[in-house]
C-alpha positions as CSV (number, residue, x, y, z in Angstrom):
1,X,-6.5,-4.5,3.3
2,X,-6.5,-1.3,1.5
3,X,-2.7,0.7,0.6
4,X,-3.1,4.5,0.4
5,X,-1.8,7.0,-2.7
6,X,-0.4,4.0,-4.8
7,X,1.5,5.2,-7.8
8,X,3.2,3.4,-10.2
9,X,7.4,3.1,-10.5
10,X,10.0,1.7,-12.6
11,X,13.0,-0.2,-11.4
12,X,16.4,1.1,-11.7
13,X,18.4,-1.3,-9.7
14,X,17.8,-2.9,-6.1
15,X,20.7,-1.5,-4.2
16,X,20.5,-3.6,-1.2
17,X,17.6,-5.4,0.9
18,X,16.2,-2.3,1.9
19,X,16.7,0.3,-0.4
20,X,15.8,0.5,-4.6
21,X,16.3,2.9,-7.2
22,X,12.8,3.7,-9.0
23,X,12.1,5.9,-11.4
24,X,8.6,7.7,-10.9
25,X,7.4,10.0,-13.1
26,X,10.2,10.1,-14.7
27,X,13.0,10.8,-11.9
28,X,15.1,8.8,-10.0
29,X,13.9,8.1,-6.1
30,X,15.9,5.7,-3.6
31,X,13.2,3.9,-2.4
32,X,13.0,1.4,1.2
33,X,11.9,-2.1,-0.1
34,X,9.0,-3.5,2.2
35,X,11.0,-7.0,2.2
36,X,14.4,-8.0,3.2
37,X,13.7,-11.4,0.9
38,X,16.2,-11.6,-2.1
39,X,13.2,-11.4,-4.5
40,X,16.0,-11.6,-7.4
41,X,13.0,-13.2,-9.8
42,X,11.0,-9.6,-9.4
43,X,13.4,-7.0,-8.7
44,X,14.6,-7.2,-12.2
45,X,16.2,-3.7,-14.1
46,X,12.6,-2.3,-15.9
47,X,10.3,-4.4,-14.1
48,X,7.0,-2.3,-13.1
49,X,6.7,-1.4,-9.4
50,X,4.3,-0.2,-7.1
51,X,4.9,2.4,-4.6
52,X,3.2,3.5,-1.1
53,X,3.8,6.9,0.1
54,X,5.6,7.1,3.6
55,X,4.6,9.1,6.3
56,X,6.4,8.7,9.1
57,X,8.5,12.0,10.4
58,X,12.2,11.6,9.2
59,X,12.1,9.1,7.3
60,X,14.7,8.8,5.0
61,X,12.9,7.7,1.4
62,X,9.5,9.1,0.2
63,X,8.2,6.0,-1.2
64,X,8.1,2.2,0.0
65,X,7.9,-0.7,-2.6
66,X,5.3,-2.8,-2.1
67,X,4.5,-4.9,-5.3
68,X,6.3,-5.7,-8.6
69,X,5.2,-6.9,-11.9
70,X,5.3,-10.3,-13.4
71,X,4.3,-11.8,-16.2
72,X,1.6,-9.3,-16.3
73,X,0.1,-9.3,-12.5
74,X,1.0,-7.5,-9.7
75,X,3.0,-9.7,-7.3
76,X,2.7,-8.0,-3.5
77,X,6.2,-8.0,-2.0
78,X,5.4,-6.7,1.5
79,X,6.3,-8.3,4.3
80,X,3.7,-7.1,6.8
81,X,0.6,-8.0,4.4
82,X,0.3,-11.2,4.8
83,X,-0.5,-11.0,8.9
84,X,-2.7,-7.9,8.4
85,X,-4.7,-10.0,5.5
86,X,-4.6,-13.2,7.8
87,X,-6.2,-11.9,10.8
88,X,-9.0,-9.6,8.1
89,X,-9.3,-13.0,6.6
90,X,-10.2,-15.0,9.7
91,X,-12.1,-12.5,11.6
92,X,-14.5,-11.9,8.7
93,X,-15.2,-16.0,8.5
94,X,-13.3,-16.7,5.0
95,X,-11.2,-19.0,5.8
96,X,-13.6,-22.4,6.3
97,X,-11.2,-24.5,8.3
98,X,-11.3,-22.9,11.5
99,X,-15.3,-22.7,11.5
100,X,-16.8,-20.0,14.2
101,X,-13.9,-18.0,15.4
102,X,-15.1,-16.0,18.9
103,X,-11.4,-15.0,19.5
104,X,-8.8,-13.3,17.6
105,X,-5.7,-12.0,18.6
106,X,-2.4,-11.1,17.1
107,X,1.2,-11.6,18.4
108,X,0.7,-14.1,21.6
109,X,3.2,-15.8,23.3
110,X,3.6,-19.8,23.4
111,X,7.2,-21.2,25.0
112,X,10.4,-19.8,23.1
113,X,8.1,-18.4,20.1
114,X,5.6,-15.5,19.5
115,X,3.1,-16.8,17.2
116,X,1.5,-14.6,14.9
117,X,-2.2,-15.1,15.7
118,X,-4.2,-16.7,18.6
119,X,-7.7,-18.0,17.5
120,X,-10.6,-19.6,19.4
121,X,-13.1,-21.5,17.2
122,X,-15.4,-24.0,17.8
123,X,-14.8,-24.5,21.4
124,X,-10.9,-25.2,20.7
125,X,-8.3,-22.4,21.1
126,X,-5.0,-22.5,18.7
127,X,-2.1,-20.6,17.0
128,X,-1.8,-19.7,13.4
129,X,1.9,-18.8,12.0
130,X,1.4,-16.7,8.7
131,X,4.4,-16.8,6.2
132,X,4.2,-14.8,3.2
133,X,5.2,-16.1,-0.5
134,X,6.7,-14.2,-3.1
135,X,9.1,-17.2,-5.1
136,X,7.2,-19.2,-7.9
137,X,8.8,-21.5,-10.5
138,X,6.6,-23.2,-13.0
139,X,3.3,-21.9,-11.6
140,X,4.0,-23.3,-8.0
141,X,4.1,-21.3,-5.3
142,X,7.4,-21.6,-3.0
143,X,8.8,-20.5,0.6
144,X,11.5,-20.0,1.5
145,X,13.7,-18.0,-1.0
146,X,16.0,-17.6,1.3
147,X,17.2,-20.4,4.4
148,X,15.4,-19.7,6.8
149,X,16.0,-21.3,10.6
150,X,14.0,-18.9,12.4
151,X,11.2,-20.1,9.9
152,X,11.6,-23.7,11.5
153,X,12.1,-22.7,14.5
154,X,8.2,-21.7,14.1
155,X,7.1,-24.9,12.8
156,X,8.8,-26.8,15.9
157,X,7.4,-24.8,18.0
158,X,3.7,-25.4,16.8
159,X,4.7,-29.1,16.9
160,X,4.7,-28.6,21.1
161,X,1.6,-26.3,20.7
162,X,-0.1,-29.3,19.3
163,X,1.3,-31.8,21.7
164,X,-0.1,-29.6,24.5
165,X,-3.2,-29.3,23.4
166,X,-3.7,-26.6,21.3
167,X,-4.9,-26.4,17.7
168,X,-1.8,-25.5,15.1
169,X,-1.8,-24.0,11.8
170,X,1.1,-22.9,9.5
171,X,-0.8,-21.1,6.8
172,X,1.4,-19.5,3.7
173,X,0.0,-16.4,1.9
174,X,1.0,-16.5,-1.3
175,X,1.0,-13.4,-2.5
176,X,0.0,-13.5,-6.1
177,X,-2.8,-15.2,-7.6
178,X,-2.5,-18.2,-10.7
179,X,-0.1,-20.7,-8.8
180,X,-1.6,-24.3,-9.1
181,X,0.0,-25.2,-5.8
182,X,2.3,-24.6,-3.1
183,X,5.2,-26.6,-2.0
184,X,8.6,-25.9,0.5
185,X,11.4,-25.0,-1.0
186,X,13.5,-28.0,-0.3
187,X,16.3,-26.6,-2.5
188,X,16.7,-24.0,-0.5
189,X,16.2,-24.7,2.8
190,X,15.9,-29.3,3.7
191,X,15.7,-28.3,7.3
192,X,12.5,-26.2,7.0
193,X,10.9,-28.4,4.8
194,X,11.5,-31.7,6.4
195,X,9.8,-29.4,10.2
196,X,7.1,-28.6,7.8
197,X,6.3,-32.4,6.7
198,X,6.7,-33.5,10.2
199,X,4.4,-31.0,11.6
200,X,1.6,-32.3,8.8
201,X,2.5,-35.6,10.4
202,X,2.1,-34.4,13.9
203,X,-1.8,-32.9,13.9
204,X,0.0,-29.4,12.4
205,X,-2.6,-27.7,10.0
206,X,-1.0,-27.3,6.7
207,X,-2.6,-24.4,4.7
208,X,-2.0,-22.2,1.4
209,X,-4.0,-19.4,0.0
210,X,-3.5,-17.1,-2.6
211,X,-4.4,-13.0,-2.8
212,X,-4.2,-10.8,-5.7
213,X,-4.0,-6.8,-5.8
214,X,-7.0,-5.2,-7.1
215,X,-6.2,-1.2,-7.3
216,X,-4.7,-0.1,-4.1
217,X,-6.7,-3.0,-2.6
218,X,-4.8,-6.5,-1.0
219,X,-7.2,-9.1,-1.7
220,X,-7.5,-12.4,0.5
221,X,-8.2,-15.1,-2.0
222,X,-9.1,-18.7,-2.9
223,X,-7.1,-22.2,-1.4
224,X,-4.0,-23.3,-2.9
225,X,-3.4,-27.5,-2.9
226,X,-0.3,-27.9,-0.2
227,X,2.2,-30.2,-1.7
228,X,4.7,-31.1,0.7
229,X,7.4,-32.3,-1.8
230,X,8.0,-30.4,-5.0
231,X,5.4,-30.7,-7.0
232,X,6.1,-31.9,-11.4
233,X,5.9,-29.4,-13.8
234,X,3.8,-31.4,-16.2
């Protein structure tokens, strides 16, 4: 997925989840944050920002944050990527484990739950649930920062989808490139992490990839090994 008119920021403060004070070329913007995460690991005072131009009529900031800076690379922050690079991702054949997709849809319907993608491969039909990852300690890639119990909520769900047939996938964008795996945030949230390991025991496709910015481009990128309890930092 390509971002339009990107220019390049410097963080003030984060006000609140939505709004940020950036510096861009030199003066001070209040700025809407494309994540209601807490991202408190990247919305540090100086870090390096990216910013999208808005143009929606009346809207009340010019610019909308979309990545920070960490460690040296670009670490996309916004929410609505990872669905958009998903269903790019899939429909163009890069993602191996679903083999020859003749359907794709976004947003469908299955019980209490709207499922973020709807797929037909191979002669099966399924659901996909797409959570983006911002949080990494240690080079692995975690979700969620924050508790999270509409999160599980999603995972149940595809439980049932499974147990009724269809095929289920709960695939985390991570949305930075270097982690040497992913893993739940247990920490943070026991509840989502103990759905998520028994989903994997239930027939629930467990997958990560990472993605990388590359200019104003959001890249799709390679797999990520899914570790279902933390993994060591040796």
């Amino acid at each position: 997925m390509k971002y339009r008119n990107l220019v390049q920021g410097l963080l003030e403060r984060k006000v609140n989840r939505f709004i940020a004070e950036v510096f861009v070329h030199g003066v001070k913007e209040q700025v809407h944050i494309k994540n209601t995460g807490r991202l408190t690991e990247l919305l540090q005072p100086g870090a390096e920002v990216l910013l999208e131009p808005g143009d929606q009529p009346g809207r009340k900031t010019r610019f909308s944050l979309v990545a920070a800076a960490k460690s040296g690379e670009w670490v996309n922050i916004d929410s609505q990527a990872p669905n958009k690079l998903a269903y790019e991702a899939i429909a163009a054949g890069r993602l191996k484990e679903f083999g020859a997709v003749s359907a794709l849809k976004r947003e469908v319907t299955f019980g209490g739950s709207r499922f973020d993608l709807y797929v037909e491969a191979d002669g099966q039909a399924g659901f996909i649930e797409v959570k983006g990852v911002t949080l990494e300690k240690d080079g692995v890639a975690l979700f969620p920062d924050a508790p999270t119990a509409r999160g599980t909520k999603h995972v149940l769900e595809m439980i049932q989808a499974v147990q009724a047939g269809y095929l289920g996938t709960i695939l985390f964008v991570v949305q930075m490139k270097g982690c040497r795996g992913f893993a739940p945030y247990r920490e943070m949230d026991p509840a989502f992490s103990e759905a998520l390991e028994q989903a994997a025991l239930k027939g629930v496709q467990i997958l990560a990839y990472d993605s990388y910015m590359e200019g104003e481009h959001f890249i799709f990128g390679r797999p990520v090994p899914v570790q279902l309890y933390p993994l060591s930092s040796a």
